[in-house]
C-alpha positions, -999 to +999 in steps of 0.1 A: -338+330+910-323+353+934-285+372+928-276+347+952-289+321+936-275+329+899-241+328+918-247+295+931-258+278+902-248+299+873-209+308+865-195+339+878-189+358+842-230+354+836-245+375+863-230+408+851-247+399+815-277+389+831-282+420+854-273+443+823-303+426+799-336+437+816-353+410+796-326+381+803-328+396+840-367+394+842-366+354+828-338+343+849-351+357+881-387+346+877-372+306+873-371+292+908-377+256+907-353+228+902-321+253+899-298+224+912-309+204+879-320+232+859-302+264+865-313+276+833-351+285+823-365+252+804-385+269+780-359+297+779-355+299+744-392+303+737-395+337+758-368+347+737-388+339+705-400+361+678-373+386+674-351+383+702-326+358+704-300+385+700-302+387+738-283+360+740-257+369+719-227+384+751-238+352+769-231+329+743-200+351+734-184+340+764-178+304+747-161+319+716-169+308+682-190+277+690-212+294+712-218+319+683-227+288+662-251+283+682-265+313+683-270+314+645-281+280+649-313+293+671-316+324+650-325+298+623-348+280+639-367+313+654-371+323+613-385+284+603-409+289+629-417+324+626-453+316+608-464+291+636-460+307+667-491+324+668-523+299+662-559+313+657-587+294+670-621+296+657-634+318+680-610+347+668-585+342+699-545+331+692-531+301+710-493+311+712-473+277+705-456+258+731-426+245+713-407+255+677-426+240+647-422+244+610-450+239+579-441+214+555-449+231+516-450+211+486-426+235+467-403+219+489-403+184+479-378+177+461-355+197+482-365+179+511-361+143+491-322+155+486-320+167+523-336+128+531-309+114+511-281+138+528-290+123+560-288+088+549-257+089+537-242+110+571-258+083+589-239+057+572-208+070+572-207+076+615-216+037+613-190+026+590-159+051+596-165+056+632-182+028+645-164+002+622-196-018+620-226-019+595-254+008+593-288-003+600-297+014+570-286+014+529-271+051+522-293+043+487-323+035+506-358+047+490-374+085+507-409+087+508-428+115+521-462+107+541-487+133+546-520+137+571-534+103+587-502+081+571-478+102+592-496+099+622-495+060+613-464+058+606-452+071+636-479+056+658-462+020+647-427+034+653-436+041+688-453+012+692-426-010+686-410+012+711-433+009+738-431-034+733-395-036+725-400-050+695-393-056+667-361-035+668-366-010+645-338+010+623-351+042+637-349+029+676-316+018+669-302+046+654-318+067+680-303+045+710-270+046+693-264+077+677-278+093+716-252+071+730-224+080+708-231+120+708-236+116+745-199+108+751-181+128+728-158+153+747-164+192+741-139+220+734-123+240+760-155+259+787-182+248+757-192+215+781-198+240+807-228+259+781-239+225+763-246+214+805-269+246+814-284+249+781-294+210+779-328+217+786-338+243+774-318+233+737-343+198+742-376+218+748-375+235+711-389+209+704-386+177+727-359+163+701-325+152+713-313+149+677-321+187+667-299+197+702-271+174+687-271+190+656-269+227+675-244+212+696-221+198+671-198+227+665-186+225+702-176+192+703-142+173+695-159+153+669-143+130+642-132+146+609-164+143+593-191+170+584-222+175+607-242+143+605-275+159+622-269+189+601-296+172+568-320+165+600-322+197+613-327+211+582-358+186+576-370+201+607-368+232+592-392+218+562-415+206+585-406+173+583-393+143+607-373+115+589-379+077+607-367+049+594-392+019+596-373-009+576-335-011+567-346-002+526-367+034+532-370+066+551-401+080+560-407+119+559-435+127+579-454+160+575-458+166+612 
């Protein structure tokens, strides 16, 4: 991306933060294809990993107090994933990672059961205060955490039923619907503006829509009600996934 193009596609207040960060400078300029959709570097979080997030910080700045949440928000999940961006493969080499990841530990099982059960009840109450309808899912519903070959199962039938459309599962439903709602909530003064550019490259963390939300929930005009993807992220942050196969249970899966 040339200084021309950055004008184009980027707002005017960014290029003198750009051009002032070598690093920020050297990503930027060396992203050249699809600017009209993608003005931002994809994977632009990930060059930033490790350490240096901070970069960030005058850009983000520039959208006031929510676009500092979201900068703690990203300095959280750079520490989750610190242990997991480098992989070593058996012939002594390292395969660096390609998205954010975190290591599910048994020490933290019962925190993450509590977490499960957090995000049960959030989910329920966006169906029945804001939606005025009934959740497809008991806020008392069971948690059970599956490890190894039943967590690849697990999630093999989930997206299975997603492939054929049927049956209509809890989790594709609250998926669809959740998306749906988040997608059309209005944001707070410019902060549309940075959720727009940074829609990308907030998705490829870790290709999940529902860890972006919860990032992006602070620059919204959301209803009175605490941040329902808040108990997800921080399964993510266990190194877990919450689905929901059947109305009566949640499934943590050790991914």
């Amino acid at each position: 991306m040339t200084r021309d193009e950055c004008r184009e596609y980027l707002p005017e207040n960014w290029l003198p933060i750009l051009e002032a960060d070598p690093m920020l400078w050297e990503i930027f300029s060396e992203h050249e294809y699809g600017l009209e959709q993608e003005a931002v570097p994809p994977f632009l979080i990930q060059e930033l990993r490790g350490g240096n997030l901070e970069h960030l910080r005058p850009l983000l700045s520039l959208y006031g107090e929510p676009g500092l949440e979201l900068l703690e928000g990203l300095l959280e999940i750079d520490k989750a994933a610190e242990d997991t961006a480098e992989l070593p493969l058996p012939d002594g080499g390292v395969a660096y990672a390609g998205y954010f990841f975190a290591r599910f530990t048994k020490a933290d099982q019962e925190k993450a059961v509590k977490t499960a059960k957090r995000y049960l009840r959030a989910i329920c109450q966006v169906y029945e205060e804001v939606f005025r309808e009934p959740s497809p899912v008991e806020p008392r519903g069971g948690v059970l955490l599956l490890t190894g070959q039943e967590a690849r199962s697990m999630d093999e039938k989930i997206h299975q039923a997603f492939v054929h459309g049927k049956p209509y599962l809890p989790d594709l439903q609250i998926r669809d619907e959740l998306g749906d709602w988040f997608a059309d909530l209005p944001y707070q003064g410019n902060c549309g503006e940075l959720a727009s550019l940074f829609s990308e490259a907030l998705y490829h963390i870790n290709n999940d829509y529902f860890l972006s939300y919860a990032l992006l929930w602070p620059m919204t005009e959301h209803p009175p009600i605490e941040n329902p993807f808040r108990p997800r992220f921080e399964l993510w942050e266990m190194g877990l996934t919450p689905r929901f196969f059947d109305r009566s249970q949640m499934a943590l899966l050790d991914r």
